[in-house]
C-alpha positions in Angstrom: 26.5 12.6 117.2 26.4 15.1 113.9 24.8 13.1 111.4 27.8 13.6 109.2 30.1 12.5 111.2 28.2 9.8 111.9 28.8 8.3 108.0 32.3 8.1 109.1 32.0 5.9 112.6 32.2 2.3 111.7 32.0 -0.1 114.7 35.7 -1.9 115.4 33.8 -4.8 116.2 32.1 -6.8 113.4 29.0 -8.0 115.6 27.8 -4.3 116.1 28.9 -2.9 113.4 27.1 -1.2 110.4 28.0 -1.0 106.8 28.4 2.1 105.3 25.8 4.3 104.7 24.5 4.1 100.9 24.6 7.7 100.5 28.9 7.7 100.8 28.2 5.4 97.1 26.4 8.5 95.4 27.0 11.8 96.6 29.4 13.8 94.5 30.8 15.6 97.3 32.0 12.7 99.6 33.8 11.8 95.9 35.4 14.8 95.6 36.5 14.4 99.1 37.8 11.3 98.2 39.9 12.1 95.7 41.8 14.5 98.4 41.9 12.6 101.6 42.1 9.5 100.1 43.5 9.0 96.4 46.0 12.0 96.6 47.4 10.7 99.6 48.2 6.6 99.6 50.3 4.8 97.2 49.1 4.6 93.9 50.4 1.8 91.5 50.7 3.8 87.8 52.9 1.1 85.8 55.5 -1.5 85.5 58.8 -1.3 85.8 59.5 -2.7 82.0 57.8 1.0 81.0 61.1 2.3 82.5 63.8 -0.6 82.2 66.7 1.7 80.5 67.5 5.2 80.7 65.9 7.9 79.0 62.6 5.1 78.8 59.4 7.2 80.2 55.8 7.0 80.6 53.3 9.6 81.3 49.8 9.2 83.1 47.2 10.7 85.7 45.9 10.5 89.4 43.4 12.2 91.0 43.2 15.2 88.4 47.0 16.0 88.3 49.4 15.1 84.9 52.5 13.0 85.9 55.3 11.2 84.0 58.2 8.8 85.4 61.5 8.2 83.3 64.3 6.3 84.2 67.5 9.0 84.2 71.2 8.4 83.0 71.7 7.2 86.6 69.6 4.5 87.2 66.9 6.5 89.2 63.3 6.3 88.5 62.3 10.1 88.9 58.4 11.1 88.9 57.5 14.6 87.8 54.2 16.8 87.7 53.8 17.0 83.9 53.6 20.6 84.0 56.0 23.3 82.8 57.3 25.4 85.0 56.9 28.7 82.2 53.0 28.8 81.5 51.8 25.1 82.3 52.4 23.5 79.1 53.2 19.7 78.8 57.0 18.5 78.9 56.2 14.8 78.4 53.7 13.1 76.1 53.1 9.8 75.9 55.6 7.1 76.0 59.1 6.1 74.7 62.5 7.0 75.0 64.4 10.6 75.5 67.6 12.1 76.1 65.2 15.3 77.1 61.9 16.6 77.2 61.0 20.2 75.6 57.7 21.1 76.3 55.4 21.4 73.6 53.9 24.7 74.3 57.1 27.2 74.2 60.2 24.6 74.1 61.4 25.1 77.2 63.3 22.0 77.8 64.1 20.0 80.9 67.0 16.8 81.2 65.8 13.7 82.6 66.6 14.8 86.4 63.7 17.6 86.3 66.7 20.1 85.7 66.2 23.1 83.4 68.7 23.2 80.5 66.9 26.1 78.5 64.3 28.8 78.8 63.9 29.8 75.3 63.5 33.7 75.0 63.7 34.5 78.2 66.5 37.2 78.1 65.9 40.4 79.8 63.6 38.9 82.6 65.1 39.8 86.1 66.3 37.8 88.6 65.7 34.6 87.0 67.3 31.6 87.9 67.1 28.1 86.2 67.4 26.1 89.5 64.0 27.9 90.5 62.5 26.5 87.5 62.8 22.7 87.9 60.2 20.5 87.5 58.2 20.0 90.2 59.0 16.3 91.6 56.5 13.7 93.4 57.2 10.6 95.1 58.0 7.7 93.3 59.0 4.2 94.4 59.4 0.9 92.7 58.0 -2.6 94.3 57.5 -6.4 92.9 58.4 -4.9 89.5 55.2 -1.9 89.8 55.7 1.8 89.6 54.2 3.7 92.7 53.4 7.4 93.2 52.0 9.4 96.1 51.3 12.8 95.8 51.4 13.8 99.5 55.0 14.6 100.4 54.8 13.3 104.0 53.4 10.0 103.7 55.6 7.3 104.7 58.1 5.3 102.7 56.3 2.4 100.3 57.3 -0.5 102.3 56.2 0.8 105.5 52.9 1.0 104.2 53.2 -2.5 102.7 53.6 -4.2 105.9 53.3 -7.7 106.1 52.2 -7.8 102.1 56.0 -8.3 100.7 56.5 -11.2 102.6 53.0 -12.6 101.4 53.8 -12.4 98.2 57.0 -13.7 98.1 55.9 -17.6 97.3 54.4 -16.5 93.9 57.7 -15.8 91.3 56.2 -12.5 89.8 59.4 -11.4 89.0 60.0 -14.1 86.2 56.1 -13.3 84.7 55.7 -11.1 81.4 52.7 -9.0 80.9 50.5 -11.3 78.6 47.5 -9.1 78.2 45.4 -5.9 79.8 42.0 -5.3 79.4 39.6 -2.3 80.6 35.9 -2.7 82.4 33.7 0.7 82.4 31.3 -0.1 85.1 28.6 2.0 85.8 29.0 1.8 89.7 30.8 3.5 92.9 34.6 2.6 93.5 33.6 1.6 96.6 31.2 -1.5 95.4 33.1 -3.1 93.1 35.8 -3.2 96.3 32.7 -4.1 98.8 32.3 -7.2 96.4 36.0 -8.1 96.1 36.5 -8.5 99.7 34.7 -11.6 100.6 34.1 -14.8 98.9 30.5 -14.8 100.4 29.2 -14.4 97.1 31.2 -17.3 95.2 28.4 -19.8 95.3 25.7 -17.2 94.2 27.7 -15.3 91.2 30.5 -17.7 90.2 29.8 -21.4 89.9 32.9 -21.7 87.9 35.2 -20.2 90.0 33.2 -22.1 93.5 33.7 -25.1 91.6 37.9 -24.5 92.0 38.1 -23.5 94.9 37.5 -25.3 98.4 34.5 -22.5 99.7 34.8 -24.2 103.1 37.7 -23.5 104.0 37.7 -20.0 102.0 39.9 -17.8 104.8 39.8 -14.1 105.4 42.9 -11.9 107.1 42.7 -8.5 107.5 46.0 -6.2 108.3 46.3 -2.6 109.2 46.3 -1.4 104.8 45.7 -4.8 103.1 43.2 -8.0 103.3 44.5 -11.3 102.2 41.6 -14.0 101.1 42.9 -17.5 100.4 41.5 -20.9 99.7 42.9 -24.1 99.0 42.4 -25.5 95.4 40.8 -28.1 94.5 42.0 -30.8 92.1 40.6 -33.7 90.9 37.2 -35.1 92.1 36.2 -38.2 91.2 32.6 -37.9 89.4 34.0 -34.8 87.8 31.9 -33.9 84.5 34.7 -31.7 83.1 38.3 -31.3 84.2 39.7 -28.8 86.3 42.4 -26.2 85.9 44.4 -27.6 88.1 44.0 -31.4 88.6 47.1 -31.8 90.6 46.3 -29.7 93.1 48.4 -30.4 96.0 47.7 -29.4 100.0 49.7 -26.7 100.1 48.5 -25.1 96.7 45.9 -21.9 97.2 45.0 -18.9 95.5 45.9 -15.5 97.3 43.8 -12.9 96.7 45.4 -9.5 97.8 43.8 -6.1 98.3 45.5 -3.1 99.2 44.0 -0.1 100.5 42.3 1.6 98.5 41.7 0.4 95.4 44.4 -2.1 94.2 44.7 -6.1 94.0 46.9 -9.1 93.4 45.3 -12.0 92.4 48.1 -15.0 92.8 47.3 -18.4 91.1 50.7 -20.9 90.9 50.7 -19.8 86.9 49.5 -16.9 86.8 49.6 -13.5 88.8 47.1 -10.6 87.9 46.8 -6.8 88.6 43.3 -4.9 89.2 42.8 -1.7 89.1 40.0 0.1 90.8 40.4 4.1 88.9 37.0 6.3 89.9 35.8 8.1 87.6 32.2 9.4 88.4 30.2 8.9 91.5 28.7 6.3 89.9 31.3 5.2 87.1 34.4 3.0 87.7 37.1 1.6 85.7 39.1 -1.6 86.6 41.9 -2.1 84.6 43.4 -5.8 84.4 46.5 -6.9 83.3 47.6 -10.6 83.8 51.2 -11.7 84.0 52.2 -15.0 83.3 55.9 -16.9 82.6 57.3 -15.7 78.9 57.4 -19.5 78.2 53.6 -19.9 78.8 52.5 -16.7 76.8 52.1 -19.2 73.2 50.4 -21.7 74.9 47.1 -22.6 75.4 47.2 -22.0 79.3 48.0 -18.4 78.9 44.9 -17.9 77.0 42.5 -20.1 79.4 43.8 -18.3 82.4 42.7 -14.8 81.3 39.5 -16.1 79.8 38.8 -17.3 83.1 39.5 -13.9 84.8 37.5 -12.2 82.3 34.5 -14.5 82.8 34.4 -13.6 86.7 35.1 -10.4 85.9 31.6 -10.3 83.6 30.0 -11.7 86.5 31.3 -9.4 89.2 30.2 -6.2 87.0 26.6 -7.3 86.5 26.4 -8.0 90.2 28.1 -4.4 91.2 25.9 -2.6 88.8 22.6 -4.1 90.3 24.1 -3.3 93.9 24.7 0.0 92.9 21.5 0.8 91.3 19.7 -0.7 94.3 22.0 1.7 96.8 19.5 4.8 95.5 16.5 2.7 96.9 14.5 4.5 99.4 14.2 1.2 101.1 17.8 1.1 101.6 20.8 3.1 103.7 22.8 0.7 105.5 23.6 -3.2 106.0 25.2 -5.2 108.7 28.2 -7.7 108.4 27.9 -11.6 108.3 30.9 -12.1 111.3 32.0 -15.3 109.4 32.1 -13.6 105.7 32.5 -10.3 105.3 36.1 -9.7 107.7 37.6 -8.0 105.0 34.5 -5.7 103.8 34.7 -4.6 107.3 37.9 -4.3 107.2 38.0 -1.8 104.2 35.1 0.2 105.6 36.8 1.3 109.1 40.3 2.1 106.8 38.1 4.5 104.5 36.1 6.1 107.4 39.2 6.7 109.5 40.7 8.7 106.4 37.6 10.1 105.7 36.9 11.3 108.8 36.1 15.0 109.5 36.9 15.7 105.8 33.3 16.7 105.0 32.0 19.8 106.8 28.8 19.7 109.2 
């Protein structure tokens, strides 16, 4: 087998399998294939739907390199654009707010909130031009459990196909009804592909977060991969008699669990019963990462002390998982390392993620 190739064949059966190779967490090339086969062609979560509640409200952003921006039109429709004029390649949209239109700011060509163009200025005299030809170049956009979604490939299929069986796991936790509280940043100096590595099993829990072991019932810590997500759940734990200090939740019933949700390949839920929180996994560098956080909770609980415990809580994990993704990643350009195998019991979803990015990696680099 080419030894390229080879980076990209992950076992289907956990027993045999081997991780992937460390070199796929350092080389700049396999990152800049990433960014094609991968980033440019899956859905994408880029805001929330309060961004874009009433007409004319719009947002701009990036992904994978390319400008975008989403506003909300006199119809109703969210409509997703390239941020890119269609004259010389000068910016229609900046920032955020509200609009009736958008006039670029290089030579004012301006454009209503369907893409259309309503004026070219000083264009007279140029033949055979036609406004219609000079629209603004649309993407796909689609709108789920109150997120924004873009995908820049044309022919991927519709959102909730790729979904699957996530919207109906979800449904139990009443996300509509939460309000952003907060959103904080993490620069972490390792690959994408570590920090989601170290989100997809709770292997690590007793090692790297007491605090968080301590809630949860490890034992019976469950793992359930589908064909573009991984659910982890475990029942929580409530009162113990013996307890030195009281838990979050001391009426923890049977059926009450945390749902931890990742969707391929670099987005997560995190569903507690008060709280329900976004991470996102944005590559940067080969060797640089940025997780974005923002935690929704109930308006009525923003004031109160809950609200504030909750993303403390978050953030200390958070604290913990960084230190423990920056020594993994460090430790990757070993000499005495290139590749791992899977514990069968703990590490379902890691394998998991590992055959969904080698199957759409696949063939991508040349040998």
């Amino acid at each position: 087998m080419d030894k390229l190739q080879g980076q990209f064949e992950i076992d289907p059966e956990i027993a045999r399998a081997w991780t992937l190779p460390a070199r796929l967490y350092t080389d700049a090339a396999i990152f800049a294939a990433e960014k094609e086969k991968i980033f440019s062609r899956t859905w994408q979560v880029v805001g929330h739907a309060s961004q874009v509640a009433a007409p004319g409200d719009y947002f701009t952003t990036e992904l994978a390199g390319e400008p975008l921006f989403f506003v909300r039109g006199a119809d109703g429709k969210l409509r997703g654009f390239y941020n890119v004029c269609r004259h010389r390649a000068g910016p229609p949209a900046e920032g955020c707010g509200s609009r009736k239109l958008f006039r670029c700011g290089y030579h004012g060509w301006t454009y209503a909130l369907d893409g259309s163009l309503i004026s070219a200025t000083e264009i007279d005299g140029v033949e055979g031009f036609r406004a219609e030809d000079f629209a603004l170049a649309p993407v796909r956009t689609e709108e789920w459990f109150n997120f924004v979604f873009v995908n820049l490939d044309p022919e991927a299929r519709p959102l909730q196909e790729s979904l699957g069986d996530l919207a109906r796991q979800v449904e139990k936790f009443p996300f509509a009804a939460m309000k952003l509280y907060e959103r904080r940043s993490y620069d972490m100096k390792c690959n994408w592909k570590t920090y989601v590595d170290n989100y997809l099993e709770g292997y690590h829990l007793p090692s790297v977060h007491p605090g968080l072991n301590r809630e949860l019932d490890y034992n019976r810590y469950l793992v359930e991969p589908y064909s573009g997500h991984v659910r982890q759940f475990s029942p929580i734990r409530g009162a113990q008699p013996g307890d030195s200090e009281p838990r979050r939740y001391a009426e923890a019933c049977e059926d009450l669990t945390t749902d931890y949700f990742w969707i391929f390949p670099n987005w997560m839920l995190n569903c507690y019963p008060d709280n329900v929180s976004l991470n996102l996994v944005l590559p940067v560098e080969p060797e640089r990462t940025l997780a974005i956080f923002e935690w929704y909770l109930p308006e009525k609980d923003h004031a109160g002390p809950a609200a504030k415990a909750s993303v403390e809580f978050s953030h200390q994990i958070q604290i913990e998982d960084v230190a423990i993704c920056e020594t993994v990643q460090k430790n990757l350009r070993s000499r005495s390392y290139s590749r791992g195998r899977y514990s069968v019991k703990q590490e379902k979803g890691v394998h998991a993620f590992h055959r969904m990015y080698a199957e759409a990696m696949r063939d991508q680099v040349s040998r």
